[in-house]
C-alpha positions in Angstrom: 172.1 135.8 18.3 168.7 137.4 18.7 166.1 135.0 19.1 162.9 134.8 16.9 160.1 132.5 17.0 161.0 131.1 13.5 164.7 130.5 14.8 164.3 128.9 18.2 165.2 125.8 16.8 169.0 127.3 16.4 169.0 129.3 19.8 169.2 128.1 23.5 165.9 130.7 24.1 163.0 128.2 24.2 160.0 130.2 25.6 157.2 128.0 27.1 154.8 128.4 29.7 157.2 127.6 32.4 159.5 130.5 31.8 157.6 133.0 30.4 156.8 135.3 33.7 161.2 135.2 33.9 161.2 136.1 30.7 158.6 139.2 31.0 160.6 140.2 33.8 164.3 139.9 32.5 162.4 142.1 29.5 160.8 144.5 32.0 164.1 144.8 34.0 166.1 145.8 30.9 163.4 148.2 29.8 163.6 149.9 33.6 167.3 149.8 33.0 167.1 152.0 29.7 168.4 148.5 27.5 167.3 148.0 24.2 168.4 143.9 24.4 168.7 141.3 27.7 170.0 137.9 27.7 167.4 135.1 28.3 169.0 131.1 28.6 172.3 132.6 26.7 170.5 134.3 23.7 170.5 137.9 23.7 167.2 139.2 22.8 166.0 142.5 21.1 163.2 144.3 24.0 160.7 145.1 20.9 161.1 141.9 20.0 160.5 140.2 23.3 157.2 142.9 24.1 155.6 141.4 21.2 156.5 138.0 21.5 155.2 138.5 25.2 151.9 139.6 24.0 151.8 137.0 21.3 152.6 134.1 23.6 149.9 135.5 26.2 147.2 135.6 24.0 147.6 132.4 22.6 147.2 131.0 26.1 
């Protein structure tokens, strides 16, 4: 499943405060890796997704 902020009720991919800066790097780690999708919590997530969601989530802090 790949997680979006609409859908987090049906995924195990929570994002919050907490686990953001693992989440920015499991996303930066896949981008080094040449991915185009990581798994975060047991959700596999799409890397354009997560960048924007990352800036998204930072701005509304």
């Amino acid at each position: 499943m790949i997680a979006r902020i609409d859908q987090v009720e049906e995924s195990h991919c929570v994002l919050n405060e907490e686990n953001l800066s693992e989440f920015k790097a499991a996303c930066q780690t896949a981008i080094a890796n040449g991915k185009n999708m990581f798994e975060f919590n047991g959700t596999l997530v799409d890397v354009d997704f997560a960048k924007y969601t990352i800036i998204y989530l930072e701005q509304m802090a």
